[in-house]
BAVO-441139 format. One record per residue (C-alpha): x, y, z. Coordinates in nm, 2 decimals. Layout:
<pts>
<pt <X, Y, Z>>,
...
</pts>
This chain:
<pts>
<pt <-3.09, 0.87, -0.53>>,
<pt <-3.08, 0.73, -0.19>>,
<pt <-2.77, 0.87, -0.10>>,
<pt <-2.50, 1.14, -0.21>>,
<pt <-2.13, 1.15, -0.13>>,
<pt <-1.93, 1.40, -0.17>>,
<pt <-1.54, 1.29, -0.22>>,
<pt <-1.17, 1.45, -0.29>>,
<pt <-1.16, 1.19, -0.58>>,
<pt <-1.39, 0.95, -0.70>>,
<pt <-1.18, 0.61, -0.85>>,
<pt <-1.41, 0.44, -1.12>>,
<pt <-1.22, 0.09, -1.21>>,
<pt <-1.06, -0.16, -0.95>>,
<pt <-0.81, -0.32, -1.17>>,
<pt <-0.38, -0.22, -1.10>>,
<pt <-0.43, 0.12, -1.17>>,
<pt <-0.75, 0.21, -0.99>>,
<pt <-0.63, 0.04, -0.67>>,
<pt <-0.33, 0.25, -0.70>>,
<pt <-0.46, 0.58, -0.70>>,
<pt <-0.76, 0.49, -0.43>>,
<pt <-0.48, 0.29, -0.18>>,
<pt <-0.18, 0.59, -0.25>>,
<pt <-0.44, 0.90, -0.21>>,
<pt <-0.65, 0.75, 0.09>>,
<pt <-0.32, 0.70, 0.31>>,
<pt <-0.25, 1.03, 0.23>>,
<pt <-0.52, 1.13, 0.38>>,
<pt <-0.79, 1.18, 0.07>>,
<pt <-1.11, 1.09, 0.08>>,
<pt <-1.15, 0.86, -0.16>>,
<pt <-1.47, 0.62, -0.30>>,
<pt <-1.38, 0.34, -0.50>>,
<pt <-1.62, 0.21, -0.78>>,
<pt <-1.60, -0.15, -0.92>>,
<pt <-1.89, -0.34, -1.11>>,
<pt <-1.70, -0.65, -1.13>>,
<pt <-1.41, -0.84, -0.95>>,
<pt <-1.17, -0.63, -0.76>>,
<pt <-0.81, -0.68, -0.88>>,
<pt <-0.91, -0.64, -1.23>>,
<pt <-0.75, -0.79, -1.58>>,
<pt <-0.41, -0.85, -1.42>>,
<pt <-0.52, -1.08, -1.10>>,
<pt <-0.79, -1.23, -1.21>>,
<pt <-0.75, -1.31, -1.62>>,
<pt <-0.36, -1.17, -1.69>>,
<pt <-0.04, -1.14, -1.54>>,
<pt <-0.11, -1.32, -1.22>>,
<pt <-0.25, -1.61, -1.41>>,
<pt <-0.03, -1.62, -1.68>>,
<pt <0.26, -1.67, -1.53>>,
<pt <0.12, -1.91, -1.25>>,
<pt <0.03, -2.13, -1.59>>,
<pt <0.39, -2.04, -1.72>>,
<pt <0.53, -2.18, -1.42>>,
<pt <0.37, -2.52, -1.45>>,
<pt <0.49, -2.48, -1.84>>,
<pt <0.88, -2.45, -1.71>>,
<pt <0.82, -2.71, -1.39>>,
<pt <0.67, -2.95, -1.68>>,
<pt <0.97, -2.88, -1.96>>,
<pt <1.24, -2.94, -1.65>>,
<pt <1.18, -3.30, -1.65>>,
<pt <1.21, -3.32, -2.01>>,
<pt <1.52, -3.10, -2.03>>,
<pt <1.67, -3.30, -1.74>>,
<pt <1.92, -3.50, -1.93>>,
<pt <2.12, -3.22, -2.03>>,
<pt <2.29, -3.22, -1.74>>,
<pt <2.29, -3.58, -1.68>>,
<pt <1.98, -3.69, -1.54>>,
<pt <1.76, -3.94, -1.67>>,
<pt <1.51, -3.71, -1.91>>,
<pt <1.15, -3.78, -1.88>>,
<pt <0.79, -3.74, -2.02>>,
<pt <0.61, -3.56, -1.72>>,
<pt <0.23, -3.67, -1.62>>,
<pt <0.03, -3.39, -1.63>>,
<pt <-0.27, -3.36, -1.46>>,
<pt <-0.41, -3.01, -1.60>>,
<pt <-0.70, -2.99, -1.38>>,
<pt <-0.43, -2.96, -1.10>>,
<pt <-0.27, -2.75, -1.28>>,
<pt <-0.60, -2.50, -1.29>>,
<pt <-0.60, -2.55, -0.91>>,
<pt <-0.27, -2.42, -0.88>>,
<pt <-0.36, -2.12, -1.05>>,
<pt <-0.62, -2.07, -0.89>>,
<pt <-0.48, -2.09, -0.59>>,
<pt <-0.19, -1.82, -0.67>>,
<pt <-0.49, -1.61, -0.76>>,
<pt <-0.64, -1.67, -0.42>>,
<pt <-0.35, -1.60, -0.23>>,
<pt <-0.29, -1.28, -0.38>>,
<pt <-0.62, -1.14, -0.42>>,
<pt <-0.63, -0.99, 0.00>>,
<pt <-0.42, -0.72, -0.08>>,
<pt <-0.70, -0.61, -0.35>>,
<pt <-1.02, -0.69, -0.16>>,
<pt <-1.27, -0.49, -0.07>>,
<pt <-1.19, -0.56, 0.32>>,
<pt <-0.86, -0.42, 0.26>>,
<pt <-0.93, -0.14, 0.13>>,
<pt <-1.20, -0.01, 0.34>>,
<pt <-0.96, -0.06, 0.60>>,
<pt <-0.75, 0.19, 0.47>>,
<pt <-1.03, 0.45, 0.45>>,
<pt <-1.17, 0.40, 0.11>>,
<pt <-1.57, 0.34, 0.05>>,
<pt <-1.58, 0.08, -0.20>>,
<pt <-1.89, 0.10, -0.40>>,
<pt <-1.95, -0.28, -0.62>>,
<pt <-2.22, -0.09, -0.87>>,
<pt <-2.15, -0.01, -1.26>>,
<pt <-2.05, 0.40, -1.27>>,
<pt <-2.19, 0.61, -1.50>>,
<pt <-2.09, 0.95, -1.57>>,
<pt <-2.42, 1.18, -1.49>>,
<pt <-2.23, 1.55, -1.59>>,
<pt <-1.93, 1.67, -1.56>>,
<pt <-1.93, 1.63, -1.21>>,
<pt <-2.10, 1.34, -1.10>>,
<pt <-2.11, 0.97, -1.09>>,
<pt <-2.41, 0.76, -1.02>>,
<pt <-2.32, 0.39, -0.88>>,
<pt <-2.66, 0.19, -0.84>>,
<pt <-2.87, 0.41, -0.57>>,
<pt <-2.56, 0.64, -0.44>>,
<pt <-2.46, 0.99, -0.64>>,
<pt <-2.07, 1.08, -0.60>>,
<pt <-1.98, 1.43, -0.63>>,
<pt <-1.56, 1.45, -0.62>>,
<pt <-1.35, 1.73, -0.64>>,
<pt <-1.15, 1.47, -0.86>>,
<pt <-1.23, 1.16, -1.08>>,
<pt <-1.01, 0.90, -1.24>>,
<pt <-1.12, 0.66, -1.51>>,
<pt <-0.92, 0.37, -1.44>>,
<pt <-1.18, 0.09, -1.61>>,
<pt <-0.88, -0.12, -1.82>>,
<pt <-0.94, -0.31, -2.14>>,
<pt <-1.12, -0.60, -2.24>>,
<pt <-1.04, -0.91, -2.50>>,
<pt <-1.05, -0.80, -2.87>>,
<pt <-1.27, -0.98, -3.02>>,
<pt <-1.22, -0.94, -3.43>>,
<pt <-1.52, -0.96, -3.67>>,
<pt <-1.40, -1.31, -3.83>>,
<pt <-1.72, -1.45, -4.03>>,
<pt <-1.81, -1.78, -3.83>>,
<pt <-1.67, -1.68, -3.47>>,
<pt <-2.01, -1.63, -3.33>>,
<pt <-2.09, -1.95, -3.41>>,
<pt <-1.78, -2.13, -3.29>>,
<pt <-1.65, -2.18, -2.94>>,
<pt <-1.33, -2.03, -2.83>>,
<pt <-1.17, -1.87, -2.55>>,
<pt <-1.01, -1.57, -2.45>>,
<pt <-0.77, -1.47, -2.19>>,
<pt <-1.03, -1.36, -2.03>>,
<pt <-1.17, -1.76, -1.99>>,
<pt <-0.86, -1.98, -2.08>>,
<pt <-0.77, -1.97, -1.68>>,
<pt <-1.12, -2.17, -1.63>>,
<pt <-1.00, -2.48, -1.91>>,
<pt <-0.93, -2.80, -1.69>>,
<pt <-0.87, -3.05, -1.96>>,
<pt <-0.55, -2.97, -2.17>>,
<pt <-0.68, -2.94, -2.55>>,
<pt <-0.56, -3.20, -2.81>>,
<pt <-0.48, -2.92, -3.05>>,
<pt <-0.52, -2.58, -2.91>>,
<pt <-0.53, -2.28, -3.18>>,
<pt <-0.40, -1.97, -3.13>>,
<pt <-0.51, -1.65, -3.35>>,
<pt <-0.30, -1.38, -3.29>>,
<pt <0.11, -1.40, -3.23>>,
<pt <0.17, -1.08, -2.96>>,
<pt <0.28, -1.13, -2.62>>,
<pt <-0.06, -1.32, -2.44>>,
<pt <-0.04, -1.57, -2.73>>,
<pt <0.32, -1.68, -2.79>>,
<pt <0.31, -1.69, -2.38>>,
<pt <0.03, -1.91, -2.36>>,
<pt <0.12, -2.12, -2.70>>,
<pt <0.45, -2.23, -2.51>>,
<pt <0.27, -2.26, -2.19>>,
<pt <0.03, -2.51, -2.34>>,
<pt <0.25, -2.69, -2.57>>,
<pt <0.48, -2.81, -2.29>>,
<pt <0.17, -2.91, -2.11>>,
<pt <0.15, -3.17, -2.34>>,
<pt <-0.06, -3.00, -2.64>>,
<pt <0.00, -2.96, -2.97>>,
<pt <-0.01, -2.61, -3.07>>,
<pt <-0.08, -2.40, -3.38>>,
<pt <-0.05, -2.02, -3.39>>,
<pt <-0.19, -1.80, -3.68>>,
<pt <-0.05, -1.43, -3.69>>,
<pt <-0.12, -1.19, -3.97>>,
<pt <0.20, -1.01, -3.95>>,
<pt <0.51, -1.12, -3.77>>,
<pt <0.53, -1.26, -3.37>>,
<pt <0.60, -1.03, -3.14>>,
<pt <0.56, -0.76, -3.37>>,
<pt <0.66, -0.47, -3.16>>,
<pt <1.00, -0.62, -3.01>>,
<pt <1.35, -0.66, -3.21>>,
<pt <1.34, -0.91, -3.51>>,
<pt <1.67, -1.08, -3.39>>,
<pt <1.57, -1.07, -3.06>>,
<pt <1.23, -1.23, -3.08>>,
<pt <1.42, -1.48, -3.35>>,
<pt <1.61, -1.65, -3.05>>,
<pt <1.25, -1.72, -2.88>>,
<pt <1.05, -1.79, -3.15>>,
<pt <1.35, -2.07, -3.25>>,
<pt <1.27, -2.23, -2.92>>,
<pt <0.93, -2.23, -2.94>>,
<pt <0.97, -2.43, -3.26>>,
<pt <1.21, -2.65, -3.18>>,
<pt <0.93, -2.73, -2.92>>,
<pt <0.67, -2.81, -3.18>>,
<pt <0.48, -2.52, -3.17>>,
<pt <0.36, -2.44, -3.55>>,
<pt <0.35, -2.08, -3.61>>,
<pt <0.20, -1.92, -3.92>>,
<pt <0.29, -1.59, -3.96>>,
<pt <0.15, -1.34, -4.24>>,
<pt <-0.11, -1.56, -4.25>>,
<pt <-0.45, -1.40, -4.26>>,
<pt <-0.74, -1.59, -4.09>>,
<pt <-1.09, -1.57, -4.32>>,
<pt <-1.34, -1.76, -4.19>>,
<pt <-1.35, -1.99, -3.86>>,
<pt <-1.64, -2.27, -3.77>>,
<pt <-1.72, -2.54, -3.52>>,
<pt <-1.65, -2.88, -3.64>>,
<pt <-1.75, -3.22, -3.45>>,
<pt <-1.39, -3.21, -3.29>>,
<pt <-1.39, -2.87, -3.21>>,
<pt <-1.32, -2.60, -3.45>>,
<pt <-1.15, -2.55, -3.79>>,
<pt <-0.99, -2.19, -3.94>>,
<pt <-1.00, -2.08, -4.30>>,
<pt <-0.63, -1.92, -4.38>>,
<pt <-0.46, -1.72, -4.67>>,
<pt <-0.12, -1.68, -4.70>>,
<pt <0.07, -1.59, -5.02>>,
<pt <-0.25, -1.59, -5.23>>,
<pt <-0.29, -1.96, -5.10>>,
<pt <-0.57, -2.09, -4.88>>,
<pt <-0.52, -2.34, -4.60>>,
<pt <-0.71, -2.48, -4.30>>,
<pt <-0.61, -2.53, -3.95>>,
<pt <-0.82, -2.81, -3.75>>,
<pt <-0.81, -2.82, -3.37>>,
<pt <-0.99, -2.88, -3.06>>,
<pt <-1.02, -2.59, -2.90>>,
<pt <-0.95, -2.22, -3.00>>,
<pt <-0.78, -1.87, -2.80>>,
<pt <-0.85, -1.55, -2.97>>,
<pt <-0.55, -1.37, -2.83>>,
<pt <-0.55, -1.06, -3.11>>,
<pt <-0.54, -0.79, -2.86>>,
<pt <-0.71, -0.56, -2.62>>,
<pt <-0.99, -0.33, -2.64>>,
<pt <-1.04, 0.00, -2.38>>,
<pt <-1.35, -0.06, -2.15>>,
<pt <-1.52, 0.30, -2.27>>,
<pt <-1.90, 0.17, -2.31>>,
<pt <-2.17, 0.24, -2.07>>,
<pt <-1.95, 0.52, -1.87>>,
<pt <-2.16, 0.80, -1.99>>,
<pt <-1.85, 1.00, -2.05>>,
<pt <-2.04, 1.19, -2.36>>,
<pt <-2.24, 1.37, -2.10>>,
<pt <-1.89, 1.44, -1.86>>,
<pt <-1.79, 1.61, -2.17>>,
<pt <-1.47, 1.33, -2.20>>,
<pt <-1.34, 1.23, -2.55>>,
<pt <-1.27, 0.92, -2.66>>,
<pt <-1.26, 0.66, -2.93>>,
<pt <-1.15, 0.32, -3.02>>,
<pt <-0.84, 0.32, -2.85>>,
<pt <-0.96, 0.51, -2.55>>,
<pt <-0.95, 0.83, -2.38>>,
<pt <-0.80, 1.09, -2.52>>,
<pt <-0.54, 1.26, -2.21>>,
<pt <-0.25, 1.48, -2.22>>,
<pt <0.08, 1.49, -2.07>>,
<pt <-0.06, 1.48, -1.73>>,
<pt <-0.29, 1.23, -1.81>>,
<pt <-0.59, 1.50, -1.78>>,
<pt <-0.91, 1.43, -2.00>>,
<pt <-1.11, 1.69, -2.17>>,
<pt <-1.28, 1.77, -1.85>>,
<pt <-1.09, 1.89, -1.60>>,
<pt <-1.21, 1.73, -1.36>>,
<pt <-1.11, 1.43, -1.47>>,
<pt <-0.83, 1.19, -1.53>>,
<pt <-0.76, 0.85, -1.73>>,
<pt <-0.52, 0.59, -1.65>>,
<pt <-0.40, 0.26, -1.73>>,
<pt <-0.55, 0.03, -2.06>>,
<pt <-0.81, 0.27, -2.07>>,
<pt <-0.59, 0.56, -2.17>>,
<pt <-0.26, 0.38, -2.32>>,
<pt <-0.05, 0.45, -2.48>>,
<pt <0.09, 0.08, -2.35>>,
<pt <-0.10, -0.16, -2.13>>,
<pt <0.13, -0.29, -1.88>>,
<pt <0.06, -0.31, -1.52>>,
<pt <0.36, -0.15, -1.42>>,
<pt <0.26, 0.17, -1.64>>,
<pt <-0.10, 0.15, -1.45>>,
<pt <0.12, 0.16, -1.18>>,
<pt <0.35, 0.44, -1.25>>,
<pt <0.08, 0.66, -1.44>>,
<pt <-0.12, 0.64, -1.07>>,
<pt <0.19, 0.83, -0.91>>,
<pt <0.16, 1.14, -1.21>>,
<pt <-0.22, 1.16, -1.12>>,
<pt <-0.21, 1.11, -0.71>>,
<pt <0.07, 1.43, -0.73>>,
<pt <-0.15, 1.64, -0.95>>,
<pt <-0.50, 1.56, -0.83>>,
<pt <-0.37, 1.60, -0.44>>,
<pt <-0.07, 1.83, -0.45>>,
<pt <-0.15, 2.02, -0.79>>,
<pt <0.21, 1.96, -0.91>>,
<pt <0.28, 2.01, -1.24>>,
<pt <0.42, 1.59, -1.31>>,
<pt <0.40, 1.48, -1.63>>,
<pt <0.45, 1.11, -1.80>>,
<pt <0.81, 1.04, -1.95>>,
<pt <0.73, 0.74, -2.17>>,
<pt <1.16, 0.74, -2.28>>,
<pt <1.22, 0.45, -2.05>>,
<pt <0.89, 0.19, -2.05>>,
<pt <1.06, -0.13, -2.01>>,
<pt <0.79, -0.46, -2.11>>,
<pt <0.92, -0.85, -2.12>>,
<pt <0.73, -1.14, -2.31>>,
<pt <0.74, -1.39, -2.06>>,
<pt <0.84, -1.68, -2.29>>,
<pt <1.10, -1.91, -2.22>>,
<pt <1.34, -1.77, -2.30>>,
<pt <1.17, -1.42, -2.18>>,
<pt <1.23, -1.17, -2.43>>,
<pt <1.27, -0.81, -2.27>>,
<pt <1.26, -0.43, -2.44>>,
<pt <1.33, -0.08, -2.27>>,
<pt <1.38, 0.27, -2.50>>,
<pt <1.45, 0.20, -2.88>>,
<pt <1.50, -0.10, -3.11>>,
<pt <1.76, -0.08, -3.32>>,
<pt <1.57, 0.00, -3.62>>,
<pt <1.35, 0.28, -3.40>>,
<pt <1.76, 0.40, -3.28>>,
<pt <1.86, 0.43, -3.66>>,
<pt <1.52, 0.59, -3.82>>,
<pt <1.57, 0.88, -3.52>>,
<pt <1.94, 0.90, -3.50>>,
<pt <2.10, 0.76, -3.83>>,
<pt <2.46, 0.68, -3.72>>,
<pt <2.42, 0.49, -3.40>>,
<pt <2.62, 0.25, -3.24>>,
<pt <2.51, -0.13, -3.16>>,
<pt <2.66, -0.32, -2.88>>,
<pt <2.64, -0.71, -2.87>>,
<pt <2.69, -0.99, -2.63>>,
<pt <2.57, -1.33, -2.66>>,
<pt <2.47, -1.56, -2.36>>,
<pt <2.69, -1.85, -2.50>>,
<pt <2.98, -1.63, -2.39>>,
<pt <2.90, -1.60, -2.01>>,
<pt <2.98, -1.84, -1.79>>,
<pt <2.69, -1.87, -1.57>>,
<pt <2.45, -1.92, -1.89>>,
<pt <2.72, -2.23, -1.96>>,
<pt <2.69, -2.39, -1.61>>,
<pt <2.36, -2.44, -1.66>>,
<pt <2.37, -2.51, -1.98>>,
<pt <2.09, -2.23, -2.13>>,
<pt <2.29, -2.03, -2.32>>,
<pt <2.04, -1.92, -2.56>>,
<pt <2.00, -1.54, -2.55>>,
<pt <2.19, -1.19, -2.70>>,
<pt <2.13, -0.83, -2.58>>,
<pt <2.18, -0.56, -2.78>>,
<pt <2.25, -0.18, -2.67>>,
<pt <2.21, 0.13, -2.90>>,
<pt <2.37, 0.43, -2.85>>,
<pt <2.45, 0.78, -2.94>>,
<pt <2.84, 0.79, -3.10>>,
<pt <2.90, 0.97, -2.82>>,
<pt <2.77, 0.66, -2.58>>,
<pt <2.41, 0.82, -2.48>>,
<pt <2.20, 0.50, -2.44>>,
<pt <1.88, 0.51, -2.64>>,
<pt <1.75, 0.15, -2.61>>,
<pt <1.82, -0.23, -2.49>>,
<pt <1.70, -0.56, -2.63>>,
<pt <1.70, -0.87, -2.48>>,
<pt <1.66, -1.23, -2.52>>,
<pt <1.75, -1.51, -2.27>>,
<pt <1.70, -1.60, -1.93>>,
<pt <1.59, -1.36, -1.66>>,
<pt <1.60, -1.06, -1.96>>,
<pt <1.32, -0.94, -1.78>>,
<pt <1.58, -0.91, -1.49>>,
<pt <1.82, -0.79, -1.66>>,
<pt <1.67, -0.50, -1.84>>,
<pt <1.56, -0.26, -1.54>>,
<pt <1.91, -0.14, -1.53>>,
<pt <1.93, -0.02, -1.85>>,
<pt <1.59, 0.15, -1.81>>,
<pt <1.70, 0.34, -1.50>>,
<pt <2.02, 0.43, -1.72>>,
<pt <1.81, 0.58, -2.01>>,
<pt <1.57, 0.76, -1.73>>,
<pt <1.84, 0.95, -1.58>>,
<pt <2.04, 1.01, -1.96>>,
<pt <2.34, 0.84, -1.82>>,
<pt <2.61, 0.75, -2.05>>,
<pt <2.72, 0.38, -2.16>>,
<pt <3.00, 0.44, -1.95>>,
<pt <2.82, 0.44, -1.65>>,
<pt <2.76, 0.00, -1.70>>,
<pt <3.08, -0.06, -1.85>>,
<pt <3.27, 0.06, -1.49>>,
<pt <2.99, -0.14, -1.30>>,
<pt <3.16, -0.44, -1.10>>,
<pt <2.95, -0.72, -1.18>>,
<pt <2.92, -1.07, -0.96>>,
<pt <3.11, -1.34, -1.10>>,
<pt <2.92, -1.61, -1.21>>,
<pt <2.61, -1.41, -1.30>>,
<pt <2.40, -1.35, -1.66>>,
<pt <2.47, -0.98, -1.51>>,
<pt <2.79, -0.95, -1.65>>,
<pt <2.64, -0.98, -1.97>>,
<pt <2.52, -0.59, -1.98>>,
<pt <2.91, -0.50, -1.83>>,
<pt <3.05, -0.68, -2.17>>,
<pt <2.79, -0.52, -2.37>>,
<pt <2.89, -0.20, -2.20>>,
<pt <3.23, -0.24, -2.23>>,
<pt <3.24, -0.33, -2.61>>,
<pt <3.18, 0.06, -2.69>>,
<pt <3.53, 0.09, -2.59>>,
<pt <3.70, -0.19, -2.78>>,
<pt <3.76, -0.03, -3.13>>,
<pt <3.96, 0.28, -2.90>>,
<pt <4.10, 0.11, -2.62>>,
<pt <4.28, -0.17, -2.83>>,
<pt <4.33, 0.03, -3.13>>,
<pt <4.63, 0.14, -3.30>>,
<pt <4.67, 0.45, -3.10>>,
<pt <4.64, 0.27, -2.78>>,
<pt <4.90, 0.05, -2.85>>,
<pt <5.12, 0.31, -2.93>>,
<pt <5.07, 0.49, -2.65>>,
<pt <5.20, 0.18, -2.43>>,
<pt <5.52, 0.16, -2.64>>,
<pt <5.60, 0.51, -2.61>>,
<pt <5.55, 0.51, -2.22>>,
<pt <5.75, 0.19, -2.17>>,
<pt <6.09, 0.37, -2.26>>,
<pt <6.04, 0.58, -1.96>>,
<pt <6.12, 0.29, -1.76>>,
</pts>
């Protein structure tokens, strides 16, 4: 080794979660390296959220024209030039990554090491020619693209999330296998840039999220021409002089899907290999590193955050999990995670957004719960501009403890951090149904949702003859 550092915590990953833990503890007056092998900002500037929705945007800026008449305005076909379209993501990409470069960062104090890390003992990290030794390490090295053992694949071009962002020419026919978040978001996105679309999914879309809530996106999505085949298994895929074709199986039958170019979008892998964590004494398997409450592996020494660690891969949990590790690594406070209140949205148009339990989760854990309603055709901001596609649904406790939110329209990824501040703190339905909301906004949807607990009581029998009985007073 050329040279040894010796560190309060060592940060091995530069994705959301990494650059959390190394900005937070270095201003707090750690002393902190930071080791990165590839691009700084990680998955979610570089191949994931940032991306995503700068390619969503163009999607929406592209269906406005189209949708134009509705109010109306001449409706129109839009031109699409997709290669601009790359530049603009690119270009969101660029304007955000500063606040995650390496310049940044050693301005604040941290020494940023661009080497692959590798676990040495249970106390040290080689980086290329420099040893670290750190009273503290977090494993913060995210996840990758699953790609699924589907005979032919190897031999057949396609793309991941990981690449899509690169594509300048919008495919003829783009295939998507796999029907979770990254590709329902990207199906739409691509369809309303003027693709047809095709999405193969095993089980269900959106498999983790309400079945009546993802029903309302999923409508739209067809109504836009996107084909989605779900419990369909994929069995073989190859290249074909157009592009690519994929072997199918649904209901005992087979079928074939011919495209032009195809996203493997079937989930997310942790980034465990080369790390050496066998030799830091640090479990792990195929979905990651094994860490307890406070996000501690088996070595103490040592913590895991974000994809790497799960249980959900969401920047804002690489986020939030960095804040349990900064006050136990630095402070030694006892701060746990509290996964009751993890919100997530699908960012599909329109976005579909879940915090606590589903209905069905609400029912299998509680039995006799109540279910609160309101649909977006009944508010009147949702009517004036004429999207009034959407529903949220509330469960509760009988006794109006809030367990979980679903919803499904515009801005539900908006509209659902209430509700998850609500379950944080325990708070009771009553809490949103005495809220005043704005008038004219989609928030008033959650304060009729709210206040729909109290309907059966408040305009019941009893109710009513309460008021007669007080009226002879005078």
């Amino acid at each position: 080794m050329v040279e040894t550092i010796k560190a309060d915590i060592c940060v091995i990953g530069a994705g959301s979660a990494g650059l959390s833990v190394a900005a937070g503890a270095s201003q707090m007056g750690a002393s902190v390296v930071l080791i990165e092998k590839g691009t700084m900002g990680g998955d979610c500037l570089n191949t994931g959220c940032v991306p995503s929705k700068a390619l969503l945007a163009a999607a929406h800026a592209a269906q406005g024209f189209r949708d134009a008449g509705r109010f109306g305005i001449g409706a129109v076909e839009p031109a699409v030039d997709f290669a601009k379209v790359r530049d603009h993501v690119r270009g969101v990409i660029a304007g955000i990554a500063p606040n995650d470069s390496v310049e940044r960062f050693e301005g604040l104090g941290v020494r940023v090491i661009q080497e692959e890390a590798r676990f040495t003992g249970p106390r040290e990290v080689v980086a290329g020619e420099v040893a670290v030794r750190a009273r503290r390490f977090v494993v913060a090295t995210g996840s990758s693209a699953l790609v699924p053992p589907i005979p032919g694949l190897d031999r057949a071009p396609y793309f991941t999330n990981e690449t899509i962002f690169d594509n300048a020419t919008c495919p003829d026919h783009l295939i998507v296998i796999g029907g979770g978040p990254i590709g329902i978001e990207m199906a739409q996105a691509h369809r309303r840039l003027g693709a047809r679309v095709s999405v193969i999914e095993k089980l269900r879309c959106l498999p983790r999220d309400d079945p009546e809530i993802t029903a309302v996106a999923l409508d739209r999505l067809r109504a836009e021409g996107v084909a989605l085949l779900e419990r369909t298994a994929v069995r073989s895929v190859e290249a074909t002089a157009s592009g690519v074709a994929v072997d199918t199986e649904a209901d005992g039958r087979a079928g074939r899907v011919e495209g032009s170019l195809l996203l493997v979008a079937a989930g997310r892998a942790a980034n465990v290999d080369g790390l050496g964590l066998d030799a830091a004494g640090i479990d792990f398997g195929p979905r990651g590193i094994a860490v307890d409450a406070g996000l501690r592996t088996t070595n103490r020494r040592v913590f895991a955050i974000g994809d790497v660690a799960g249980p959900y891969q969401f920047t804002h949990m690489a986020g939030y999990q960095a804040g349990v590790v900064i006050r136990r690594a630095l402070f030694r406070l006892p701060a746990k995670v509290d996964y009751r209140a993890v919100p997530w949205v699908t960012y599909t148009d329109p976005e579909v957004a879940q915090v606590g339990m589903t209905e069905d989760q609400a029912r299998a854990a509680h039995g006799d719960v109540k279910v609160l309603r309101e649909n977006f055709a009944d508010n009147d901001r949702a009517r004036a501009e004429r999207d009034t596609d959407g529903l949220i649904k509330v469960m509760t406790t009988r006794r109006g403890r809030i367990l979980g939110a679903s919803i499904v329209g515009v801005g539900a990824g908006d509209l659902v951090l209430p509700w998850s501040m609500m379950i944080a703190r325990k708070m009771k339905i009553g809490a949103m149904a005495s809220l005043i909301a704005p008038y004219p906004t989609r928030g008033e949807i959650a304060k009729r949702a709210a206040g729909a607990y109290y309907t059966p009581s408040l305009f019941g029998p009893r109710t009513r003859w309460m008021v007669r009985l007080l009226s002879k007073f005078g």
